[in-house]
PQR file with spaces between the fields and no chain letter, atoms N, CA, C, O and H, PARSE charges and radii, in Angstrom:
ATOM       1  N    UNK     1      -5.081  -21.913  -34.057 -0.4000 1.5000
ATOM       2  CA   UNK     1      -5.670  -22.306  -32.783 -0.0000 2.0000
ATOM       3  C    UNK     1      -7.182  -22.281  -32.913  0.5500 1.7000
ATOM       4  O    UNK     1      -7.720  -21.415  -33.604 -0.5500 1.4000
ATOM       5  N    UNK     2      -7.735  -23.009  -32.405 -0.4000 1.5000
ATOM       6  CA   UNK     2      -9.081  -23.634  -32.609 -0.0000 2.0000
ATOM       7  C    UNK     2      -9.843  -23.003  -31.263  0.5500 1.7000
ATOM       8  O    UNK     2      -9.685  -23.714  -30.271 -0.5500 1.4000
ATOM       9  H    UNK     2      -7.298  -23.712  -31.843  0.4000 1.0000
ATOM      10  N    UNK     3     -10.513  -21.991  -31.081 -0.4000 1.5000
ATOM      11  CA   UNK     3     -10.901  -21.632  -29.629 -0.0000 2.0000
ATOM      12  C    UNK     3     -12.404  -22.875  -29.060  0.5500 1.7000
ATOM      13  O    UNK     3     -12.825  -22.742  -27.911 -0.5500 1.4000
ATOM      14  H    UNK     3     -10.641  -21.414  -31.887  0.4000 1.0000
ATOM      15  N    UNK     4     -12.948  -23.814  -29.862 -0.4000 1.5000
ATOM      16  CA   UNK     4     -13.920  -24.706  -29.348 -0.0000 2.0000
ATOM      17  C    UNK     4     -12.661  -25.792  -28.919  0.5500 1.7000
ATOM      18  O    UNK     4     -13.203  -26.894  -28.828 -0.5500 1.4000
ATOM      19  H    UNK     4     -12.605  -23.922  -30.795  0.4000 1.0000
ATOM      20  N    UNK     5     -11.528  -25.891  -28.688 -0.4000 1.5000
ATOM      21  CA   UNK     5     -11.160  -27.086  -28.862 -0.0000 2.0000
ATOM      22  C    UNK     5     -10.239  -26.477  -27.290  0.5500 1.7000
ATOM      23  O    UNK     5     -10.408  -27.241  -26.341 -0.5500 1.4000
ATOM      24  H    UNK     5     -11.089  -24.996  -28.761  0.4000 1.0000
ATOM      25  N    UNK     6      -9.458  -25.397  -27.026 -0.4000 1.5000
ATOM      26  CA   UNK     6      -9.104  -24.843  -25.826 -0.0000 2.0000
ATOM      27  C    UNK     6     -10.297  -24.883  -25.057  0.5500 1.7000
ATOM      28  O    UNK     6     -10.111  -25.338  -23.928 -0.5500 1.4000
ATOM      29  H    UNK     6      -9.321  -24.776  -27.797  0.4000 1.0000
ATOM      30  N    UNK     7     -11.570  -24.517  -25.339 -0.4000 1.5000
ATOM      31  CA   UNK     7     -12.910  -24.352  -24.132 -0.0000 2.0000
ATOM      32  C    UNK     7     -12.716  -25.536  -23.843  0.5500 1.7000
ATOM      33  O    UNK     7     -12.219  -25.739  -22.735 -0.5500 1.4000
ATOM      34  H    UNK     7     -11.720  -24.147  -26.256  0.4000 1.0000
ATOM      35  N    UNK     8     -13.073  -26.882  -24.834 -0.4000 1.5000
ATOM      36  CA   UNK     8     -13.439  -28.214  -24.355 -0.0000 2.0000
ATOM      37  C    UNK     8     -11.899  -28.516  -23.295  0.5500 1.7000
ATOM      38  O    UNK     8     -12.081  -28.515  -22.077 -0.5500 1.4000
ATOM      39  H    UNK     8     -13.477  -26.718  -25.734  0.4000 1.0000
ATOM      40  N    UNK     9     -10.527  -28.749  -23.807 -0.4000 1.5000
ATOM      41  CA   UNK     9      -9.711  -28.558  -23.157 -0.0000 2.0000
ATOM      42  C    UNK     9      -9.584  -28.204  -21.540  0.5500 1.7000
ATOM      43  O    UNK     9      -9.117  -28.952  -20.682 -0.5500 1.4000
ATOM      44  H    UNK     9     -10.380  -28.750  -24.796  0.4000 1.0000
ATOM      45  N    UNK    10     -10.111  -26.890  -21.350 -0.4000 1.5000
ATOM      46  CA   UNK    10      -9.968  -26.204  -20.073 -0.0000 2.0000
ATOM      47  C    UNK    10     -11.351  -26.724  -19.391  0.5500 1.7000
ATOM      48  O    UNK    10     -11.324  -26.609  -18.165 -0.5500 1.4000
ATOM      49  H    UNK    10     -10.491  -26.282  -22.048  0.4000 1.0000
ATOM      50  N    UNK    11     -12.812  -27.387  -20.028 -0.4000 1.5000
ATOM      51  CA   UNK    11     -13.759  -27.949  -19.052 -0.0000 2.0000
ATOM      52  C    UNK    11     -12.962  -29.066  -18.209  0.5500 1.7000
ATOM      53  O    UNK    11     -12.882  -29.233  -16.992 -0.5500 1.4000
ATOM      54  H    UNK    11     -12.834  -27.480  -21.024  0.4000 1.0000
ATOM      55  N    UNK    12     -12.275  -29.929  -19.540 -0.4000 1.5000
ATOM      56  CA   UNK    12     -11.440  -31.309  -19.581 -0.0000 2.0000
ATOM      57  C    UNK    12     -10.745  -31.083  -18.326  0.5500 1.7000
ATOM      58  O    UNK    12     -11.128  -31.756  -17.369 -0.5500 1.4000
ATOM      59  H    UNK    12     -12.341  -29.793  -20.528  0.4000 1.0000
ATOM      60  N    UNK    13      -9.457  -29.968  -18.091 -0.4000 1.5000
ATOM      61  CA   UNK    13      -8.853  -29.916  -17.078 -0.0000 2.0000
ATOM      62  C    UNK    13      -9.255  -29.653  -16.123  0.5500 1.7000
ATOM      63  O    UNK    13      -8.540  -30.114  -15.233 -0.5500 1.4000
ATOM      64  H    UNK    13      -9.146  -29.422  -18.868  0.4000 1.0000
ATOM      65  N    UNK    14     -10.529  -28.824  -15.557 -0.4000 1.5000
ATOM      66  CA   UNK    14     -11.560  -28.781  -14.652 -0.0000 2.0000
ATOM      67  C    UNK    14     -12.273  -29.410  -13.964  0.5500 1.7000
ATOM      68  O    UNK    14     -12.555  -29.219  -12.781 -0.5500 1.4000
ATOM      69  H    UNK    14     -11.110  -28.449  -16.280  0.4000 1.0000
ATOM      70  N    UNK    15     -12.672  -30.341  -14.776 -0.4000 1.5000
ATOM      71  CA   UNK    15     -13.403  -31.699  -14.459 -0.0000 2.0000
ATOM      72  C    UNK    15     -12.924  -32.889  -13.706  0.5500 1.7000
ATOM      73  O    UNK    15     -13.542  -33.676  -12.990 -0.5500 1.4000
ATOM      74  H    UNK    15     -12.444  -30.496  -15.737  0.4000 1.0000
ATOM      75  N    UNK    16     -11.294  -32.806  -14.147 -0.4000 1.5000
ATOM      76  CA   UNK    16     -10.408  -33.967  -13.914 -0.0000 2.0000
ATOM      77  C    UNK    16      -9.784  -33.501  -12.325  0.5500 1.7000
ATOM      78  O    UNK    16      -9.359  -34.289  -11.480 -0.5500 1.4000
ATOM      79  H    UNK    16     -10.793  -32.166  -14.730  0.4000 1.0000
ATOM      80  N    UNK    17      -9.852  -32.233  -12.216 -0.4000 1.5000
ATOM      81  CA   UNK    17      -8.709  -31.521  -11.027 -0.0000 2.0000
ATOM      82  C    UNK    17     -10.294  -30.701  -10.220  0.5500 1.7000
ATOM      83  O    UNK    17     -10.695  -30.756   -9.058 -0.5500 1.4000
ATOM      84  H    UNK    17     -10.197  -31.592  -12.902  0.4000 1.0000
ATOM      85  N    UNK    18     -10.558  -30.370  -10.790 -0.4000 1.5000
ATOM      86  CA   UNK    18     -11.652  -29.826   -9.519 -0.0000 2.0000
ATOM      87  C    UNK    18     -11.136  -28.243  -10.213  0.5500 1.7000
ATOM      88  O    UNK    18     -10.615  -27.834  -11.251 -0.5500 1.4000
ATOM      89  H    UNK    18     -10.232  -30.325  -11.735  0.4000 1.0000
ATOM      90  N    UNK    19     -11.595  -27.751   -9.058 -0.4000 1.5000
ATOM      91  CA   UNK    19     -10.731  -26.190   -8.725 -0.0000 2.0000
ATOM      92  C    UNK    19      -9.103  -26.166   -8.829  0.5500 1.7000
ATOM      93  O    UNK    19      -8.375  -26.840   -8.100 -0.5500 1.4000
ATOM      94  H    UNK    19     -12.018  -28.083   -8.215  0.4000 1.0000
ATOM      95  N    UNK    20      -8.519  -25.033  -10.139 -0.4000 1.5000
ATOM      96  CA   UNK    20      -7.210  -25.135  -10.805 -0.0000 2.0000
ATOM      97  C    UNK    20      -6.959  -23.262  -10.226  0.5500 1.7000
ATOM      98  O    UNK    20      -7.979  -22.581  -10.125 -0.5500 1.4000
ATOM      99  H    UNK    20      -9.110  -24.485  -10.731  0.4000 1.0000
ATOM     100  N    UNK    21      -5.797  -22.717   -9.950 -0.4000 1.5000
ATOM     101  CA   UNK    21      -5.192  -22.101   -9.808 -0.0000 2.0000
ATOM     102  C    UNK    21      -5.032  -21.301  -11.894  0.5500 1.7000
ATOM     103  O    UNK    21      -4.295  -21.808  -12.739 -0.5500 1.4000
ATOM     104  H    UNK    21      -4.969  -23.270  -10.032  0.4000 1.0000
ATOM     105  N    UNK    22      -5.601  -20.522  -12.051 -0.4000 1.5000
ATOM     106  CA   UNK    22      -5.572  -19.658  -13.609 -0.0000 2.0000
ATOM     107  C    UNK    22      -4.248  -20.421  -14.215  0.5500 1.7000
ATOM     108  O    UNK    22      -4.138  -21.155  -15.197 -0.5500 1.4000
ATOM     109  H    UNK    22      -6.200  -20.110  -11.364  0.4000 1.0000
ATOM     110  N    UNK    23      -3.124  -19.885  -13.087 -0.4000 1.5000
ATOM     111  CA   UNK    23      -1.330  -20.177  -13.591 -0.0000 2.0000
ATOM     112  C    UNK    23      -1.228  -21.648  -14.168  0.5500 1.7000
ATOM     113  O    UNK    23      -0.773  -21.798  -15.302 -0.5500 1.4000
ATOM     114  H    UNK    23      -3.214  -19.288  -12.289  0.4000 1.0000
ATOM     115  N    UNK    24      -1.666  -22.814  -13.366 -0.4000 1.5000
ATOM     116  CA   UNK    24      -1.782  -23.767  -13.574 -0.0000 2.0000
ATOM     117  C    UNK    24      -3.044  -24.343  -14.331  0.5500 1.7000
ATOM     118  O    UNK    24      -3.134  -25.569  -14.397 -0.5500 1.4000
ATOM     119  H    UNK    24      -2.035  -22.692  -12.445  0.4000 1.0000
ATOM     120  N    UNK    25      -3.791  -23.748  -14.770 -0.4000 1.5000
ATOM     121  CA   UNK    25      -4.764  -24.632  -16.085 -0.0000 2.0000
ATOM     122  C    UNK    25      -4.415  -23.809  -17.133  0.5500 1.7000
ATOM     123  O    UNK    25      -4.972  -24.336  -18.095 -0.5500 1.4000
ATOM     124  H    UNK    25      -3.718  -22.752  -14.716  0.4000 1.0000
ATOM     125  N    UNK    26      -3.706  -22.630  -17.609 -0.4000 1.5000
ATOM     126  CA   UNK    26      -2.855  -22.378  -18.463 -0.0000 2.0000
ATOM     127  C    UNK    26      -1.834  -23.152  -18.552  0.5500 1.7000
ATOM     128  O    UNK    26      -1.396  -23.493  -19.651 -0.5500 1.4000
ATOM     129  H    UNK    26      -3.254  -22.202  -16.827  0.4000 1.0000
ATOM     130  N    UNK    27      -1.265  -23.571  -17.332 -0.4000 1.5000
ATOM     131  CA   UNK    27       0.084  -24.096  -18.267 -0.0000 2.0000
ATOM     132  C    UNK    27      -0.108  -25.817  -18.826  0.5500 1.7000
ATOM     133  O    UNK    27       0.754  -26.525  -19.347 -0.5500 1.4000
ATOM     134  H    UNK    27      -1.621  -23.294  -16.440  0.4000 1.0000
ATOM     135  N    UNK    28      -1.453  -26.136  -18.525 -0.4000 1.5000
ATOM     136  CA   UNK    28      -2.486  -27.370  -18.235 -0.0000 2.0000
ATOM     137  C    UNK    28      -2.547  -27.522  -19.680  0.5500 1.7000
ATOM     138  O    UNK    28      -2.183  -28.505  -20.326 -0.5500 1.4000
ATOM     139  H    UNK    28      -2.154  -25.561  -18.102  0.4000 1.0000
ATOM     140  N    UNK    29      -3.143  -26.236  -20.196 -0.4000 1.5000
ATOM     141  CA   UNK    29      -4.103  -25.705  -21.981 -0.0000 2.0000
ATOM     142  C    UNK    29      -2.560  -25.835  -22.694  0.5500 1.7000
ATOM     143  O    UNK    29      -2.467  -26.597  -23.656 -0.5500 1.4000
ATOM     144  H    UNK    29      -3.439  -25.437  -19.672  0.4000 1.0000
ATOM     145  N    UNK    30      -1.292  -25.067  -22.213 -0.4000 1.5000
ATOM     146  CA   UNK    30      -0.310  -25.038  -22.984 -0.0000 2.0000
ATOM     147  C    UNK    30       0.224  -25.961  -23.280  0.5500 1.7000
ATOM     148  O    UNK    30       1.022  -25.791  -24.202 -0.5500 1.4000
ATOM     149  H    UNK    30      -1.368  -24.448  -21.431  0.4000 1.0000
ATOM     150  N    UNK    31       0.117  -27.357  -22.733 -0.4000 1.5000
ATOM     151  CA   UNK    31       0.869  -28.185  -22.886 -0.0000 2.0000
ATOM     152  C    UNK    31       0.594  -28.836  -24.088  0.5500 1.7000
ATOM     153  O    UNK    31       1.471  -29.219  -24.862 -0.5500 1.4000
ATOM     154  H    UNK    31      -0.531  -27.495  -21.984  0.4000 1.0000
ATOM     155  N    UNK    32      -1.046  -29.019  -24.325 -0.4000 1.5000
ATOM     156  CA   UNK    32      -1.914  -29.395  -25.431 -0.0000 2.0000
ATOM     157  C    UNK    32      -1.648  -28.335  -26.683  0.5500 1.7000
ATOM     158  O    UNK    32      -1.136  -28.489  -27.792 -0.5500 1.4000
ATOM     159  H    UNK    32      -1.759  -28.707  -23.696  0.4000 1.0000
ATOM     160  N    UNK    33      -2.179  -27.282  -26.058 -0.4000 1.5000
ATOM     161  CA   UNK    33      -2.137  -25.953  -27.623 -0.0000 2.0000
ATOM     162  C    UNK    33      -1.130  -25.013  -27.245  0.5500 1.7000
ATOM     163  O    UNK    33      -1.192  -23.952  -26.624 -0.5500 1.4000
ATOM     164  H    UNK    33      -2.595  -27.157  -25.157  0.4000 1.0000
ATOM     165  N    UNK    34       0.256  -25.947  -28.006 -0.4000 1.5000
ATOM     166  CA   UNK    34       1.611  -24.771  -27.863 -0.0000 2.0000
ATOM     167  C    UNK    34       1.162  -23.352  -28.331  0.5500 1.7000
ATOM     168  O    UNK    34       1.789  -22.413  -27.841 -0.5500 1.4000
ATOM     169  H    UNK    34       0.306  -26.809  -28.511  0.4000 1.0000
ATOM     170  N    UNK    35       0.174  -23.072  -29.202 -0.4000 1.5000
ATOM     171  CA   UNK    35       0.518  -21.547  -29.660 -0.0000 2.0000
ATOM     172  C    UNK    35      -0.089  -20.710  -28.788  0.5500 1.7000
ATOM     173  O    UNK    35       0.086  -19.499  -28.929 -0.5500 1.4000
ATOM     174  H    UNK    35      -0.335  -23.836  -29.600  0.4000 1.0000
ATOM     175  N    UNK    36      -1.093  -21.320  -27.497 -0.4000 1.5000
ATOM     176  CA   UNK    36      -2.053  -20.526  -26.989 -0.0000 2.0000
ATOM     177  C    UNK    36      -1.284  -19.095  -26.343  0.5500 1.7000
ATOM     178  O    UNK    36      -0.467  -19.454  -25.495 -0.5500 1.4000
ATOM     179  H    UNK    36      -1.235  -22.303  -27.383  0.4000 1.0000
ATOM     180  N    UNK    37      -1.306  -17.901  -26.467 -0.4000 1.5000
ATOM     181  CA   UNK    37      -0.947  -17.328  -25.523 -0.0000 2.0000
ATOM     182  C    UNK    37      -1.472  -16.839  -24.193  0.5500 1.7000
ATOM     183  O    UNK    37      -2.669  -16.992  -23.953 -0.5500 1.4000
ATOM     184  H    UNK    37      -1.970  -17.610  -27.156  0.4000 1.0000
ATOM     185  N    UNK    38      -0.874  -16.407  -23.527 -0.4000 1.5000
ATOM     186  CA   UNK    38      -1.547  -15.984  -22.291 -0.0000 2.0000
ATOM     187  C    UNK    38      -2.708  -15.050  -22.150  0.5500 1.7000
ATOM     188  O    UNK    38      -3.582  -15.131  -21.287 -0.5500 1.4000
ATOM     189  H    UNK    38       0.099  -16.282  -23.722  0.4000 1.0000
ATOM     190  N    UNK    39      -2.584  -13.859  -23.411 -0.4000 1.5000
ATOM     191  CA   UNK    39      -3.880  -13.003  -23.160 -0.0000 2.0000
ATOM     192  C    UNK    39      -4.808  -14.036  -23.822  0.5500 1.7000
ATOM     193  O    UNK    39      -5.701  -14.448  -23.082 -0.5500 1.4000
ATOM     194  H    UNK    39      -1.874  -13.793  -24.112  0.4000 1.0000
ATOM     195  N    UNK    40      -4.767  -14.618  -25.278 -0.4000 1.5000
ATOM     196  CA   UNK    40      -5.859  -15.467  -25.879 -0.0000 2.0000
ATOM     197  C    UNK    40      -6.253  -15.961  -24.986  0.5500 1.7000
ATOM     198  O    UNK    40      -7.452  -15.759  -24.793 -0.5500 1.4000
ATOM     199  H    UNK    40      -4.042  -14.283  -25.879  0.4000 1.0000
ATOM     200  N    UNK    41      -5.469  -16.918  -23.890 -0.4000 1.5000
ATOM     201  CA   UNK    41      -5.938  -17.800  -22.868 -0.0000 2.0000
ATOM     202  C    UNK    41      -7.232  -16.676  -21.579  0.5500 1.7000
ATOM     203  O    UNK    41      -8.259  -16.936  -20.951 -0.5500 1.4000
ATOM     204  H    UNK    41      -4.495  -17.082  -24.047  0.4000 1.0000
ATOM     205  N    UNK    42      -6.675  -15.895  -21.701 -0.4000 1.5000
ATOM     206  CA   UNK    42      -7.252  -14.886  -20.387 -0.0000 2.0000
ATOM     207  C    UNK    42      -8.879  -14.519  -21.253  0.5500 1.7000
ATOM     208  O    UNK    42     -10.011  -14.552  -20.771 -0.5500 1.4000
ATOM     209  H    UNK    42      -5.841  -15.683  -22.211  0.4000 1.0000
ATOM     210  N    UNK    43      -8.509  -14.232  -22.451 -0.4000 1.5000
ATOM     211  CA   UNK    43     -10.152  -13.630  -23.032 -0.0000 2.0000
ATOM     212  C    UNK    43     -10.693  -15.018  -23.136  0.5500 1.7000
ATOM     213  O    UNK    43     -11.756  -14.401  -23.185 -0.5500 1.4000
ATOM     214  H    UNK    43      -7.590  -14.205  -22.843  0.4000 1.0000
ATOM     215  N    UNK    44     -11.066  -16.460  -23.230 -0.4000 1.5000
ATOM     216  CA   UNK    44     -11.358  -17.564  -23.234 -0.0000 2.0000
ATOM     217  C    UNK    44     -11.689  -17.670  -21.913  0.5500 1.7000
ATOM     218  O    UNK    44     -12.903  -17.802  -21.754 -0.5500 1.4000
ATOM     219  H    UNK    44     -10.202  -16.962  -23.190  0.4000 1.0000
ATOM     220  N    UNK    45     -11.169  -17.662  -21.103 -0.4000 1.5000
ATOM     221  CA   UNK    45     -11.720  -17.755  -19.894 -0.0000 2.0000
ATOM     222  C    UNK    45     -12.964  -16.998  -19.315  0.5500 1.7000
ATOM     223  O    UNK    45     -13.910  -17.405  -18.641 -0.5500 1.4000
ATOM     224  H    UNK    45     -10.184  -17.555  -21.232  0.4000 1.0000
ATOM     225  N    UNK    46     -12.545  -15.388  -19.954 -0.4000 1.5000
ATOM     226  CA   UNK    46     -13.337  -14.547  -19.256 -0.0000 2.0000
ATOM     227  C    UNK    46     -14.974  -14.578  -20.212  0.5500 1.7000
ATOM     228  O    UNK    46     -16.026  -14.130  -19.755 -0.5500 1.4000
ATOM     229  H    UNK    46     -11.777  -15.058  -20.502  0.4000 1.0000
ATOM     230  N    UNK    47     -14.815  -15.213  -21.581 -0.4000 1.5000
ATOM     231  CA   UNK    47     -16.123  -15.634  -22.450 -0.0000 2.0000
ATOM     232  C    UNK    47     -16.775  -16.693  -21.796  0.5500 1.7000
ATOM     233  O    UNK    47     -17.999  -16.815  -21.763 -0.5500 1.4000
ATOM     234  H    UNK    47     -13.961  -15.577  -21.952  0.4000 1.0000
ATOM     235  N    UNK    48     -15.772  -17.649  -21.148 -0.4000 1.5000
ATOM     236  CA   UNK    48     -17.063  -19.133  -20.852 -0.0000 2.0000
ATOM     237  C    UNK    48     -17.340  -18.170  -19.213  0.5500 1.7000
ATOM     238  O    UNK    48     -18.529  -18.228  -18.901 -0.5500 1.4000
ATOM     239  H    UNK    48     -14.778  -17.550  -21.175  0.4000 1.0000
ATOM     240  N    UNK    49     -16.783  -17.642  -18.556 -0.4000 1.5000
ATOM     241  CA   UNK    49     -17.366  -16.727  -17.331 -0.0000 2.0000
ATOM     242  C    UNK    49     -18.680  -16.348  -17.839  0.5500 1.7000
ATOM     243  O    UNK    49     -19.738  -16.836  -17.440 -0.5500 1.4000
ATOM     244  H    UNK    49     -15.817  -17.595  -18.810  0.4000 1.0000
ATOM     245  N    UNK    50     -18.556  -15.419  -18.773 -0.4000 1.5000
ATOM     246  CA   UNK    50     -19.636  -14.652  -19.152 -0.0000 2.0000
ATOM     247  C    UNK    50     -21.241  -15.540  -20.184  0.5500 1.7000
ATOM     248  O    UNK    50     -22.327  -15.089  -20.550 -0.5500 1.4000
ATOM     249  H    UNK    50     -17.697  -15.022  -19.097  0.4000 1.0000
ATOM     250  N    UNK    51     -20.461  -17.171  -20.335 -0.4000 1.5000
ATOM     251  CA   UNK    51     -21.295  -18.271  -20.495 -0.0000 2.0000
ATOM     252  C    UNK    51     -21.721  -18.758  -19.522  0.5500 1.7000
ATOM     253  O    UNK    51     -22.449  -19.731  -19.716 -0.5500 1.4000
ATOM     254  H    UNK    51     -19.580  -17.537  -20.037  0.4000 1.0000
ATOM     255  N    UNK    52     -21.506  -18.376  -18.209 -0.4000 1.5000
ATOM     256  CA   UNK    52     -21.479  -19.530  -17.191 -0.0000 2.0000
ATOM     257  C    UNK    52     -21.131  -20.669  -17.399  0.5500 1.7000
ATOM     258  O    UNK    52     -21.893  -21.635  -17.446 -0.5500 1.4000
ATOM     259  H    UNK    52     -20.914  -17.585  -18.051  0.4000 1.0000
ATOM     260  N    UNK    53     -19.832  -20.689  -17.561 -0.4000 1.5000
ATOM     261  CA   UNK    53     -19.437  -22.087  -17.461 -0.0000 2.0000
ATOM     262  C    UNK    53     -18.566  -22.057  -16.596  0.5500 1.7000
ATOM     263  O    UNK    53     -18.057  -23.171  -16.462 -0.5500 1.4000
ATOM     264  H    UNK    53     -19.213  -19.904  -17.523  0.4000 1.0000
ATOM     265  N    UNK    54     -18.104  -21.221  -15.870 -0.4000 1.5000
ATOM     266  CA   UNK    54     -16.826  -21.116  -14.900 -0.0000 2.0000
ATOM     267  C    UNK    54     -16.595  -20.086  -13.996  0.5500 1.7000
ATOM     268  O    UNK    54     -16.631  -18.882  -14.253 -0.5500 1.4000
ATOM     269  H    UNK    54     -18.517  -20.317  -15.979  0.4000 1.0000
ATOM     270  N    UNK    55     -16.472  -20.358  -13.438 -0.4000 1.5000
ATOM     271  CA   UNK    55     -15.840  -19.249  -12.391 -0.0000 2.0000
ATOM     272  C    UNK    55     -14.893  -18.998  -11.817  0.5500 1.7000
ATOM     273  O    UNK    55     -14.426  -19.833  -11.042 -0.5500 1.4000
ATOM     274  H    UNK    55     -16.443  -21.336  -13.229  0.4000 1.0000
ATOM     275  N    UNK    56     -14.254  -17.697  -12.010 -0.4000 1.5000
ATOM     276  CA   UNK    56     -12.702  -16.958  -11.168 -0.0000 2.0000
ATOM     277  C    UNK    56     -13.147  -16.610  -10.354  0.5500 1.7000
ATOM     278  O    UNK    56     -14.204  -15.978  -10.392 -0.5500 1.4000
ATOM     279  H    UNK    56     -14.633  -17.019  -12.640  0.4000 1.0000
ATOM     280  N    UNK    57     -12.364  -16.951   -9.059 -0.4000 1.5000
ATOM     281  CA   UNK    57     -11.947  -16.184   -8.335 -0.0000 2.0000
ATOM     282  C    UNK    57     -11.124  -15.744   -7.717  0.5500 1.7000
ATOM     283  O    UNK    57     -10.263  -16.615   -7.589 -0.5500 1.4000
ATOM     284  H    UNK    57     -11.506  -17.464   -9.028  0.4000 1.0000
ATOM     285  N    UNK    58     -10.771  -14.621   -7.090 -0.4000 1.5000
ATOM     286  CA   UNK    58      -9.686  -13.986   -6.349 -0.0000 2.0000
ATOM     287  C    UNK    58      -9.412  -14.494   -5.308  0.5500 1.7000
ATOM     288  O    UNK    58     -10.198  -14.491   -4.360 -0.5500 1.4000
ATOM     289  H    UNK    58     -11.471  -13.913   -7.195  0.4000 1.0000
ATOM     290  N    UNK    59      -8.182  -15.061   -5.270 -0.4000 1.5000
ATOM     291  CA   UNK    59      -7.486  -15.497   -4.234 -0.0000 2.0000
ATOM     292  C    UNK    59      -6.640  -14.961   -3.112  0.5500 1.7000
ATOM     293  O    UNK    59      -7.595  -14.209   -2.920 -0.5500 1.4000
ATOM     294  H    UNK    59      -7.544  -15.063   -6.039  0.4000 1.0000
ATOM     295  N    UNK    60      -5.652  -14.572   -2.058 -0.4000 1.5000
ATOM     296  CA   UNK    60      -4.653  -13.863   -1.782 -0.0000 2.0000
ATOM     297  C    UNK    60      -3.644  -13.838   -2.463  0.5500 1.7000
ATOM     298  O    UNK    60      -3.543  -14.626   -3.403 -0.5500 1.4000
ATOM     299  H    UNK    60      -4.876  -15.182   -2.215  0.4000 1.0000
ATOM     300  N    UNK    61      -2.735  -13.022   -2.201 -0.4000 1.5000
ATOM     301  CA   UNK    61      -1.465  -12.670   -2.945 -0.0000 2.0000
ATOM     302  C    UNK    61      -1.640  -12.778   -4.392  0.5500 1.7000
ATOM     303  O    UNK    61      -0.870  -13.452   -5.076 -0.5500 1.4000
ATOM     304  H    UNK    61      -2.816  -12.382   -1.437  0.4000 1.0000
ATOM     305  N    UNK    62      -2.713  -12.082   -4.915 -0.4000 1.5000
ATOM     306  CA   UNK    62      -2.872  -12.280   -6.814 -0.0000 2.0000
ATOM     307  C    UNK    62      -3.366  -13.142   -7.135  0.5500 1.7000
ATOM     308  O    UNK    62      -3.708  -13.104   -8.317 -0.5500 1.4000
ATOM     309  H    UNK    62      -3.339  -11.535   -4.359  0.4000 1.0000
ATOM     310  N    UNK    63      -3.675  -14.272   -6.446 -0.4000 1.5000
ATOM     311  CA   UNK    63      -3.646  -15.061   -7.163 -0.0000 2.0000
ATOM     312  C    UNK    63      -4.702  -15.505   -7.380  0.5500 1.7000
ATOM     313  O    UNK    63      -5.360  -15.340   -6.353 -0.5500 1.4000
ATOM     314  H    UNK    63      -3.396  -14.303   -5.486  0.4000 1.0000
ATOM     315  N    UNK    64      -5.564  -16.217   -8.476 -0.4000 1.5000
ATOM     316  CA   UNK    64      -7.142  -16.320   -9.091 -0.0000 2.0000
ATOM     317  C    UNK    64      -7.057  -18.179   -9.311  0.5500 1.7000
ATOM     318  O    UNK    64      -6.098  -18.876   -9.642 -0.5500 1.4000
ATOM     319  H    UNK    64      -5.030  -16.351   -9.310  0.4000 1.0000
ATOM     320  N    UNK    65      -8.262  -18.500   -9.021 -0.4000 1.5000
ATOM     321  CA   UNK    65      -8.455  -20.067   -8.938 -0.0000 2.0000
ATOM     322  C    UNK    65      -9.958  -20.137   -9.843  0.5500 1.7000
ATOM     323  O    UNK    65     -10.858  -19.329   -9.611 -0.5500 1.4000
ATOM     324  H    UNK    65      -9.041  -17.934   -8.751  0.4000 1.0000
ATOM     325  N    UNK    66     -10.086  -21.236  -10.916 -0.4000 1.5000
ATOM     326  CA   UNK    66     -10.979  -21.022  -11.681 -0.0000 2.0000
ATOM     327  C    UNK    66     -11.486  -22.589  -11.066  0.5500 1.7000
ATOM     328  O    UNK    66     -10.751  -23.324  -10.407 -0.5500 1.4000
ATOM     329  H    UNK    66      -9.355  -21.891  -11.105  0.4000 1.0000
ATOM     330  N    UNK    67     -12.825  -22.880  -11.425 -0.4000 1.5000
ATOM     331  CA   UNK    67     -13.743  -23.898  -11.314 -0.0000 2.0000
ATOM     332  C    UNK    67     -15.271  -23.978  -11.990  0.5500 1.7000
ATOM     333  O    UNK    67     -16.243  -23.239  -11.833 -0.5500 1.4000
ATOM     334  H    UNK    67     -13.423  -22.283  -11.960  0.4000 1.0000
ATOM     335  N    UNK    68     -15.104  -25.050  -12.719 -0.4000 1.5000
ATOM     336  CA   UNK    68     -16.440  -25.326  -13.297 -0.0000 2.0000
ATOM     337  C    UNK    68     -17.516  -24.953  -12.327  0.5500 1.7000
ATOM     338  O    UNK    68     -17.472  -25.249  -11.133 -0.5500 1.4000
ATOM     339  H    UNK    68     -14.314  -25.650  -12.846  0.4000 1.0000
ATOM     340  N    UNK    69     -18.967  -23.956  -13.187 -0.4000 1.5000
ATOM     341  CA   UNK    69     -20.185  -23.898  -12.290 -0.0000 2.0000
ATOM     342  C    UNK    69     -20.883  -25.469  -12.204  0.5500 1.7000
ATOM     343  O    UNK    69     -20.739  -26.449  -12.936 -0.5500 1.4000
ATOM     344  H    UNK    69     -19.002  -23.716  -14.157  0.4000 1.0000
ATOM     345  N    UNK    70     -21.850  -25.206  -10.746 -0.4000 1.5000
ATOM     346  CA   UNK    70     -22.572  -26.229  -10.799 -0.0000 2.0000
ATOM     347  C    UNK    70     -23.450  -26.131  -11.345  0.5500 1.7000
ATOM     348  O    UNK    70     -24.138  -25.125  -11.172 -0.5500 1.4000
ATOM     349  H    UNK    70     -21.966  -24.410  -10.152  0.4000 1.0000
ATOM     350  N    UNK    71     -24.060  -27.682  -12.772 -0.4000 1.5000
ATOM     351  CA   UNK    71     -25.465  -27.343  -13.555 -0.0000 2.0000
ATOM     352  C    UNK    71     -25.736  -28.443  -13.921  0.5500 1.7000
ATOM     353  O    UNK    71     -26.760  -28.642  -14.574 -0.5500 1.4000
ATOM     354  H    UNK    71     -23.501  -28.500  -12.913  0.4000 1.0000
């Protein structure tokens, strides 16, 4: 698994959908990179966060919605 090629991936699905639900742009990334797993997927996320490239947030009932920053 190629982690520049999941980032570009998950901007890709971001870009196209707006604001994605975590559950659903994982299963978005999985469809492309069968081996991704769920924690790999979770530390990828939380690196382009800490790039600013994205942002989680907390939703009700658990649930977290990610979206490209504005730049």
């Amino acid at each position: 698994m190629n982690e520049r090629l999941v980032t570009t991936t998950v901007v890709d699905a971001l870009g196209r959908n707006g604001a994605l639900y975590v559950n659903d742009l994982y299963k978005s990334v999985h469809k492309l990179h069968s081996d991704m797993e769920k924690g790999a997927f979770e530390e990828i996320l939380m690196l382009m966060e800490l790039q600013g490239l994205l942002r989680v947030y907390k939703m009700p009932r658990g649930k977290r919605k990610a979206e490209l920053t504005k730049g």
